[in-house]
C-alpha positions as CSV (number, residue, x, y, z in Angstrom):
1,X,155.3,-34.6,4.3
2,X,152.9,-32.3,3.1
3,X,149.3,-33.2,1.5
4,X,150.0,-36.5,2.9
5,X,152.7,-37.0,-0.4
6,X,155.6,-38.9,-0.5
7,X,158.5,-37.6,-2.8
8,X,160.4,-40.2,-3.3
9,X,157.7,-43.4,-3.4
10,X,155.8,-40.7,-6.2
11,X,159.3,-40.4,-7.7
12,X,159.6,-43.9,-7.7
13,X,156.2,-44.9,-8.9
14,X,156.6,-42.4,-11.9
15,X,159.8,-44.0,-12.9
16,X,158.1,-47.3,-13.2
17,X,155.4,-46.6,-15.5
18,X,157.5,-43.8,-17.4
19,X,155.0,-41.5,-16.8
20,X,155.6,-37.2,-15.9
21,X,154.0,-36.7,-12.5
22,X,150.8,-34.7,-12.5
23,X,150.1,-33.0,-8.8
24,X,146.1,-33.5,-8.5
25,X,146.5,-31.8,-5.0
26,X,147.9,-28.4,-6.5
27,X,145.1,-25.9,-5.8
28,X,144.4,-24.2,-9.9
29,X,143.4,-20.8,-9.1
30,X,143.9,-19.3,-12.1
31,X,142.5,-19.1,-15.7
32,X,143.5,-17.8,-19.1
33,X,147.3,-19.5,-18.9
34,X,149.1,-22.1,-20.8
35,X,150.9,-25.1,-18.3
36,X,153.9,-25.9,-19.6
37,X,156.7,-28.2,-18.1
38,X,160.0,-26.6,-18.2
39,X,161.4,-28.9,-21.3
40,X,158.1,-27.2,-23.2
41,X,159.8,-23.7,-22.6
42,X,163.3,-24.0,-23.7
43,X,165.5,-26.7,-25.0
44,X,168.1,-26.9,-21.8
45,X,166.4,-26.1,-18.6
46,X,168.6,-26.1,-15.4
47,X,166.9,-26.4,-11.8
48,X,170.0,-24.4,-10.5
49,X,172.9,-22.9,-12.9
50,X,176.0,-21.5,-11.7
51,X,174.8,-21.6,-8.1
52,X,172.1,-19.5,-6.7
53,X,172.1,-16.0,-6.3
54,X,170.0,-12.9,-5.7
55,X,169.3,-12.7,-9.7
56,X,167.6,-15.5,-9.7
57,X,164.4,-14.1,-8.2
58,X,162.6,-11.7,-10.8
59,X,159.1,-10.9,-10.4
60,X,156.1,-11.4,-12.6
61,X,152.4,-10.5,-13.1
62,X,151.9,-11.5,-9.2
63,X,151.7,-9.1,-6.6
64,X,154.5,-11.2,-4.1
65,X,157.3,-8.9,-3.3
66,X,157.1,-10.2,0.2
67,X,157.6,-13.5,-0.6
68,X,160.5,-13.1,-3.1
69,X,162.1,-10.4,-1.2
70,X,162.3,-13.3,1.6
71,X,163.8,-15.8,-1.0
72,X,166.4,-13.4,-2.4
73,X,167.7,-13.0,1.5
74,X,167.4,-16.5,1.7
75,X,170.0,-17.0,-1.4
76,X,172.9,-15.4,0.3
77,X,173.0,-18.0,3.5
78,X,173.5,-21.2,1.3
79,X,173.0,-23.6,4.6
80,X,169.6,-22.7,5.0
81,X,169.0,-22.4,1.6
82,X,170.1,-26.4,0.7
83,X,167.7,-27.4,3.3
84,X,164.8,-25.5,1.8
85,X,166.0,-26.2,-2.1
86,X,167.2,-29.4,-2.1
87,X,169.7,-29.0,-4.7
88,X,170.1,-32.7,-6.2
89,X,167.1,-32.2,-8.2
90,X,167.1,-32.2,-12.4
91,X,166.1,-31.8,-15.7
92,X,168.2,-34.5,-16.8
93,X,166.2,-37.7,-17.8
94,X,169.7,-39.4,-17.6
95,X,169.8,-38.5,-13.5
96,X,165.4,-40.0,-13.2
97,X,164.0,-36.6,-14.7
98,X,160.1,-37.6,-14.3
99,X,158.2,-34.0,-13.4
100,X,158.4,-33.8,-9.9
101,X,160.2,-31.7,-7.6
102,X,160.0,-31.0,-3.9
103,X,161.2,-28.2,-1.3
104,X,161.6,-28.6,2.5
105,X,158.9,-25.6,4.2
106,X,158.6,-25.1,8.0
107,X,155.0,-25.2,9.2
108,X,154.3,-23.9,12.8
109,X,157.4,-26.3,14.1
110,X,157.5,-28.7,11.5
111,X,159.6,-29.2,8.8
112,X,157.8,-30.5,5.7
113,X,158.5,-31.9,2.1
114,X,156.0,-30.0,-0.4
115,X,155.6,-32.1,-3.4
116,X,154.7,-30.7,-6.7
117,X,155.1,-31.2,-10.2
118,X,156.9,-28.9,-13.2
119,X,153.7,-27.4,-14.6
120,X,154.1,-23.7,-14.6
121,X,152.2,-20.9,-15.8
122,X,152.5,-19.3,-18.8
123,X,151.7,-17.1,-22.1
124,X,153.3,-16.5,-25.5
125,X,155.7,-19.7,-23.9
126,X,157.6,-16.8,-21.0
127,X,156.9,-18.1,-17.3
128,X,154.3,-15.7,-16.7
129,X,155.2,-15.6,-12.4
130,X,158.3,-15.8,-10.4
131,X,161.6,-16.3,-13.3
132,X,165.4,-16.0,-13.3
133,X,167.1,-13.7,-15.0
134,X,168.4,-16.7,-16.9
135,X,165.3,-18.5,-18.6
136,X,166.8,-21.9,-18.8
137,X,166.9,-21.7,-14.5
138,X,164.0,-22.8,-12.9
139,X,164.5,-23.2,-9.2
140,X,163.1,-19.7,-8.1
141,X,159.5,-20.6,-10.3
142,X,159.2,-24.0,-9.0
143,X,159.5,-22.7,-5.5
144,X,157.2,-20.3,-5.9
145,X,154.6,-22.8,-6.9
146,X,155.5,-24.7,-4.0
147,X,154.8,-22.0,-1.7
148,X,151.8,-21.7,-3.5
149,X,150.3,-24.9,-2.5
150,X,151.1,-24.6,1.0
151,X,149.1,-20.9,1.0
152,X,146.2,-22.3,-1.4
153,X,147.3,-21.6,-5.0
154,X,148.7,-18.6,-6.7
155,X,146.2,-15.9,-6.2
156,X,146.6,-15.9,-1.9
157,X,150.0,-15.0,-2.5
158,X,148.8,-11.7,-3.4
159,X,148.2,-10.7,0.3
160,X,150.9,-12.4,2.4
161,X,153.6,-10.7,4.8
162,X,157.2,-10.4,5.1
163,X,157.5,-12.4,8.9
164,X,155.6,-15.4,7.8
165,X,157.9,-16.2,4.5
166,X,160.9,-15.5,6.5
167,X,159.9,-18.0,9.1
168,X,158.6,-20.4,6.7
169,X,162.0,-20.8,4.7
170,X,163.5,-21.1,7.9
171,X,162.3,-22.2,10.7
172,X,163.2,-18.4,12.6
173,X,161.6,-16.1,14.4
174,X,160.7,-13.0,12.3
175,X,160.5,-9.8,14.7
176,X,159.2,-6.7,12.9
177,X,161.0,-3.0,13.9
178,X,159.8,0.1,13.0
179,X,162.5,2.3,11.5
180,X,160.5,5.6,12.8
181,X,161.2,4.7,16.2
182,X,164.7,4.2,16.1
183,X,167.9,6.6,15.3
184,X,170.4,5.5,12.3
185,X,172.9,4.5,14.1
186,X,170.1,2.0,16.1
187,X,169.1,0.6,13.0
188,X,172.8,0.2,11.7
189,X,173.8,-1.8,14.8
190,X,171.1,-4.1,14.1
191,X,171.7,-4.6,11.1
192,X,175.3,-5.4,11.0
193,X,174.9,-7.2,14.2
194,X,172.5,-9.3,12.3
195,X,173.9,-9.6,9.3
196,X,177.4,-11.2,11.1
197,X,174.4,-13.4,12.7
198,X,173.4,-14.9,9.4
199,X,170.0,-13.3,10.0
200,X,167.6,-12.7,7.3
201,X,166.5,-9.6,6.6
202,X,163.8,-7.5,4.4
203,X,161.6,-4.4,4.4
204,X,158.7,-2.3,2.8
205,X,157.7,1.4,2.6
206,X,154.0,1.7,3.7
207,X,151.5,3.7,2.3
208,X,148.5,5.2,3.4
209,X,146.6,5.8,0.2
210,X,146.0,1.9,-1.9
211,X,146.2,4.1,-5.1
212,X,149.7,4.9,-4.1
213,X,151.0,1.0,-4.1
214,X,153.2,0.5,-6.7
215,X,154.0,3.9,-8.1
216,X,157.8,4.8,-8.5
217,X,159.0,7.8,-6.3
218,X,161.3,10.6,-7.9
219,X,164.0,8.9,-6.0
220,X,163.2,5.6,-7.7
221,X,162.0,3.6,-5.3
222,X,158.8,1.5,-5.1
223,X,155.8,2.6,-2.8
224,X,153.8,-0.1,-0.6
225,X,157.1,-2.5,-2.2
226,X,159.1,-4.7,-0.2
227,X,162.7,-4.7,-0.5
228,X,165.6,-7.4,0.7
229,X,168.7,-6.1,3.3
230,X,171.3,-7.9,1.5
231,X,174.3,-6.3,3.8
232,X,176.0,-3.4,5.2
233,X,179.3,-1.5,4.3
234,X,181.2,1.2,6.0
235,X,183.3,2.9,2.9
236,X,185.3,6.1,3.3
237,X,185.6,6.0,7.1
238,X,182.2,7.0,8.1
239,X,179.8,6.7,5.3
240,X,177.4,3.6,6.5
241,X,175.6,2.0,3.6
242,X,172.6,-0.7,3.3
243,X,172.3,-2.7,0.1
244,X,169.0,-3.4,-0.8
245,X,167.3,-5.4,-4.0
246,X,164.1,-4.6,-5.5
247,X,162.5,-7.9,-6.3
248,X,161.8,-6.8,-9.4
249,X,165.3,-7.4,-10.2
250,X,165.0,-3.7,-12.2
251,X,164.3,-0.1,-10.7
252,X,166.9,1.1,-8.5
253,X,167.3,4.0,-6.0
254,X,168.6,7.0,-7.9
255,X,169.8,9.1,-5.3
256,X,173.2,9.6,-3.2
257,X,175.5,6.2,-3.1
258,X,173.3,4.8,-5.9
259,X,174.7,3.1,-8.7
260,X,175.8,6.2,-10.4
261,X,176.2,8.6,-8.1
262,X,179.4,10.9,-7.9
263,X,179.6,10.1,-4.5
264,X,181.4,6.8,-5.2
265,X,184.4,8.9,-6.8
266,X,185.8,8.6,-3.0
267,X,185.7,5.3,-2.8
268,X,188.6,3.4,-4.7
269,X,188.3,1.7,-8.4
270,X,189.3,-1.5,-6.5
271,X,186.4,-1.8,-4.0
272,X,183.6,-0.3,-6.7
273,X,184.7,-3.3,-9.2
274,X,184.2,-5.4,-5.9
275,X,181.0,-3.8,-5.3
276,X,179.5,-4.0,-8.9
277,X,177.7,-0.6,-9.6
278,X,177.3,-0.5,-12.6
279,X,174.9,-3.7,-13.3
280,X,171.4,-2.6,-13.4
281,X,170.2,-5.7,-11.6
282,X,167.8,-4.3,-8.9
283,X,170.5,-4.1,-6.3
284,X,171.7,-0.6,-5.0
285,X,173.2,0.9,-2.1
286,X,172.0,3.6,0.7
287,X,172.8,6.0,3.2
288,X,171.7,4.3,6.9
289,X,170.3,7.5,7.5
290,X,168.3,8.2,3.7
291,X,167.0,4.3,4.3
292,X,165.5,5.0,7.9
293,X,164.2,8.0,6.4
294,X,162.3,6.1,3.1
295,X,161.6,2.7,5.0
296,X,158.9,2.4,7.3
297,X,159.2,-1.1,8.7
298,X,162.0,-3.3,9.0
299,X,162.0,-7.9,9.6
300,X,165.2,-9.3,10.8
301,X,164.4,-13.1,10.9
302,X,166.5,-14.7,14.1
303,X,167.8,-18.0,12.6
304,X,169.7,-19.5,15.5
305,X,166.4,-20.1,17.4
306,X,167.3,-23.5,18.2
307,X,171.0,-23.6,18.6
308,X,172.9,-24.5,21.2
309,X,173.5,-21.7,23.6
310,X,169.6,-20.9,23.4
311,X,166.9,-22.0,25.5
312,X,163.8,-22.7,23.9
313,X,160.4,-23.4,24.7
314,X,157.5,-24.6,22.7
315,X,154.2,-24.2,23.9
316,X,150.6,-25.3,22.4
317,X,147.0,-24.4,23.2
318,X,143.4,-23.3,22.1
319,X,141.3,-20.4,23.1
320,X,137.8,-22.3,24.1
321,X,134.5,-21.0,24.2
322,X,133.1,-20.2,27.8
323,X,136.2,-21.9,29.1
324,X,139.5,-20.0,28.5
325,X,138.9,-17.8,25.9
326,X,138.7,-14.1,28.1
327,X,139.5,-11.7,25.7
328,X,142.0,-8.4,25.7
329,X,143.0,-6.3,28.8
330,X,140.3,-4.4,28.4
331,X,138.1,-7.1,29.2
332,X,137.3,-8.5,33.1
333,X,137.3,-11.5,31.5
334,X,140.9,-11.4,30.7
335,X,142.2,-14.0,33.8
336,X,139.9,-16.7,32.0
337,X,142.7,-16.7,28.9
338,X,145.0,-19.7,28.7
339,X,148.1,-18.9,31.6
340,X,151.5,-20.6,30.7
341,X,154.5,-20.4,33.4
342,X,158.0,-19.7,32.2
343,X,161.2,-19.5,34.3
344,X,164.1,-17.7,33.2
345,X,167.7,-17.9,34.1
346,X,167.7,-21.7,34.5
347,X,164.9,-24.4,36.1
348,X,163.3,-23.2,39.7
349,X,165.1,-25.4,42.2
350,X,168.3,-24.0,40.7
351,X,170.4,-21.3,42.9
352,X,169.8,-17.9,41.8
353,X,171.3,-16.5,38.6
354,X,173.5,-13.5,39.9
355,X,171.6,-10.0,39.8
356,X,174.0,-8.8,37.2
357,X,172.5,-11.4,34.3
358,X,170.1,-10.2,32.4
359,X,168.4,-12.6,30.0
360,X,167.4,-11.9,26.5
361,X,163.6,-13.3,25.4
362,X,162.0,-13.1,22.0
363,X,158.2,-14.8,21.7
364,X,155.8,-15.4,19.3
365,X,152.5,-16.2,19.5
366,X,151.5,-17.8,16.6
367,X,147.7,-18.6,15.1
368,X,147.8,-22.0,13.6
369,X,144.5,-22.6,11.7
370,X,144.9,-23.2,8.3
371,X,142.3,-21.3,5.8
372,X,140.0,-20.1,9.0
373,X,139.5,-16.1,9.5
374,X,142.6,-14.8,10.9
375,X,141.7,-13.6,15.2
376,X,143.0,-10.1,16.0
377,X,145.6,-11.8,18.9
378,X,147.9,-10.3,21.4
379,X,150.0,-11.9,23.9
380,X,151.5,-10.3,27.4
381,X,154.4,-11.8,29.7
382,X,153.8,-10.9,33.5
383,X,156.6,-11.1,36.0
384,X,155.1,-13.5,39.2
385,X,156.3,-12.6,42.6
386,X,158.0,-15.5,44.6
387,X,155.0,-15.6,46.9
388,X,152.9,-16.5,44.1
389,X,154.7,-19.0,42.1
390,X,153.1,-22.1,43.6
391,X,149.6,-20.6,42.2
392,X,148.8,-23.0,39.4
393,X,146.3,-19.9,38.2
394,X,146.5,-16.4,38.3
395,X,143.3,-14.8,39.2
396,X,141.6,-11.6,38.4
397,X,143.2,-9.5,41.3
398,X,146.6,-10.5,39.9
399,X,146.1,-9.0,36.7
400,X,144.4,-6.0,38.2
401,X,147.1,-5.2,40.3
402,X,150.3,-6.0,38.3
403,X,151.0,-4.3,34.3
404,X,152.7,-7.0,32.0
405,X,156.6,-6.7,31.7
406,X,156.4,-6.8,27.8
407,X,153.6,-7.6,25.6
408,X,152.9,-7.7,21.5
409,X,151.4,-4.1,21.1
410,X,147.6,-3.5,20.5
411,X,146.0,-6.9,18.9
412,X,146.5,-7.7,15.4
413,X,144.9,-9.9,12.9
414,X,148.1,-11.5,11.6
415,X,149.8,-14.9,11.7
416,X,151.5,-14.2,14.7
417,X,153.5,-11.2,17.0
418,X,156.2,-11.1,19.0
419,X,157.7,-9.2,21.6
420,X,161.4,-8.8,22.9
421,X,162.4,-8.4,26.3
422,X,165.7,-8.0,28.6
423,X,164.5,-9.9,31.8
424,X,166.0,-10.7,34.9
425,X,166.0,-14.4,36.3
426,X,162.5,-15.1,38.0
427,X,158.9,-16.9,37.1
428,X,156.8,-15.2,34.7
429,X,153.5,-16.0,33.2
430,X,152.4,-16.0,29.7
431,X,149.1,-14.8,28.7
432,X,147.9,-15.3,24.6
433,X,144.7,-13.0,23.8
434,X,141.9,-12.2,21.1
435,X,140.9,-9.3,20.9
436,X,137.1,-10.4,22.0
437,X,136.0,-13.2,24.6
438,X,135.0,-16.1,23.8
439,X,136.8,-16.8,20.3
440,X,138.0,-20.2,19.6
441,X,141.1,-21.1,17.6
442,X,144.3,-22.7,17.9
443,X,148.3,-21.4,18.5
444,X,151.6,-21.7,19.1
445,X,153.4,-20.0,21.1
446,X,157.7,-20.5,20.6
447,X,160.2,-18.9,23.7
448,X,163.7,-18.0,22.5
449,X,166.0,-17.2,25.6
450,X,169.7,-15.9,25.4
451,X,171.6,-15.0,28.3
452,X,173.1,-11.5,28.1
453,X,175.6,-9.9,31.0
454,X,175.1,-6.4,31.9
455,X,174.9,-4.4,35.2
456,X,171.4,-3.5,36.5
């Protein structure tokens, strides 16, 4: 449980006196609002109506496209989403109705009920945040506010990123890809390849100019906006096409395969009914090749991190002062940083995986205090030779001498990175990083290992 709240004894204790629950732990950051319960806001509210769905996430005043891009690709895998909206919750004094609700977040490998009540921000009586395009639903503003409390109220919601929501509504590891460095038919592969996966998906155009953010392009699309991968369709034999909502749940692409465009005149009546053009709902298609070409970044969120044909390895630790807290590469010191051991292809005394198995690894290295100034962190893997696997430490020569495998790119100052790597069985070290020596903070580091065949 979160905040140290207990849904269902608050529930209960509510229902005893007949009193609405007030959340005294909910972080107010804002001013100049009215709080209003949903009842105060229209005669009939609904938690969910007619199932969810991607038009149930419009945005407001708040500057959050990363997080509701997230939760509108959360929408269309409704096993994940049950766990994170747990959907037995009502309006309906007859079914306990009492003002409060609670959602299921993962926190740095925890699963964890966030409690809050039905209070929600408004003016002139319109939810003034996060709404559906129905205004009797209210599951998509009430998560919102839950999300809120686990970031610190509304106003840090204004500078979060893509990775952490995806991994926070489901437990996943969120890899970032740049489209730049990639051909179309790259990014198409992964995309269909994750989309048949169940992975989540999102992405942004970056700007370089802050004045730019927000602006509408001739094209219609959003600068410094994030966007949700809802699919991918191959129509008329070769055409590939991404669909992509604005989290606005209004101002589409305008260009070729858009709503309107004559190019769907090849495709049948049938299949454009199917596909539902003509709804101006934020939802539009795209060429592969016009969205590698408008996109800068790309998340796909791997979901099946802990199932069964997956190895997985947790690992915790804290970068000390004068004790192992070295620093980057660049740094002598860099030996001193925390040294982790992993094997891959099975456990040591095992016989040797065949040479022809490759194995596939995704890490993340994640930073794990709460409200503290984010370290610029990094994190390398190093391949050990046989001769040096009963070394319990790695010393300075060994990283002088040997370049790491794989490693998370020049530091950043972010939750967490990750790296992905086709490895061969052996021993390998991991090595987590600030960018100085002799910062202190906490992490997490999370292994996902998947055996792939190929020759070498």
């Amino acid at each position: 449980m979160f905040a140290g709240q207990d849904f269902q004894a608050l529930r209960h204790q509510c229902l005893e006196t007949a009193h609405l629950f007030h959340d005294e732990k909910f972080p107010v950051d804002i001013s100049g609002v009215e709080w209003k319960r949903p009842p105060e806001i229209c005669t009939n509210p609904k938690f969910i109506e007619s199932g969810a769905c991607t038009s149930d996430i419009c945005q407001g005043e708040l500057g959050d496209c990363w997080l509701l891009s997230s939760i509108s690709s959360l929408t269309l895998q409704p096993q994940l989403f049950s766990r994170v909206v747990p959907e037995d919750q009502s309006f309906d004094k007859k079914d306990g109705y009492c003002g409060i609700f609670h959602f299921m977040l993962w926190r740095f490998s925890d699963w964890v009920d966030v409690v809050i009540d039905d209070k929600l921000p408004t003016k002139n009586n319109r939810l003034i945040y996060t709404k559906s395009n129905s205004r009797a639903e209210m599951w998509s503003a009430l998560l919102e506010k839950a999300y809120a409390k686990v970031c610190g109220g509304y106003l840090t919601l204004q500078g979060g990123t893509i990775p952490e929501a995806l991994e926070d509504f489901t437990g996943g590891i969120a890899e970032t890809v740049s489209l730049s460095r990639h051909t179309s038919e790259d990014i198409w592969d992964m995309i269909v390849q994750s989309a048949h996966r169940g992975f989540l998906m999102a992405c942004y155009i970056e700007v370089t100019e802050n004045g730019d953010i927000g602006q509408v392009n001739e094209d219609g699309l959003v600068l410094g906006h994030a966007y949700s991968i809802l699919g991918a369709k191959e129509v008329s034999g070769d055409v590939t096409l991404i669909r992509l909502r604005n989290p606005w749940g209004f101002t589409e692409y305008n260009g070729p395969w858009s709503d309107k465009s004559p190019e769907w005149q090849l495709v049948s009546k049938e299949e454009q009914k199917e596909i539902n053009l003509e709804k101006d709902d934020g939802e539009f298609w795209m060429l592969c090749e016009d969205f590698c070409s408008f996109f800068s970044w790309m998340v796909i969120c791997h979901t099946d991190v802990e199932s069964a044909h997956c190895n997985v390895t947790h690992l915790r630790g804290r970068w000390q002062r004068g004790v192992i807290a070295g620093g980057g590469r660049r740094l002598r010191t860099f030996f001193k940083n925390p040294q982790f051991r992993l094997h891959v292809g099975g456990t040591p005394d095992q016989e040797e995986e065949p040479r022809c198995e490759r194995w596939r690894v995704l890490l993340e290295l994640m930073q794990t205090d709460s409200g503290a100034q984010k370290l610029h962190i990094a994190c390398h893997l190093y391949q050990v030779a046989q001769n040096q696997v009963s070394q319990a430490t790695l010393d300075r020569s060994f990283f002088t001498r040997n370049r790491p495998v794989c490693d998370t790119g020049e530091p950043q100052n972010s939750r967490g990175v990750t790296m992905q790597a086709q490895l061969t069985a052996g021993e390998y070290v991991i090595v987590p990083s600030t960018y100085d020596a002799n910062q202190e903070g906490n992490f997490y580091i999370r292994v996902h290992c998947e055996r792939h065949s190929s020759a070498i």
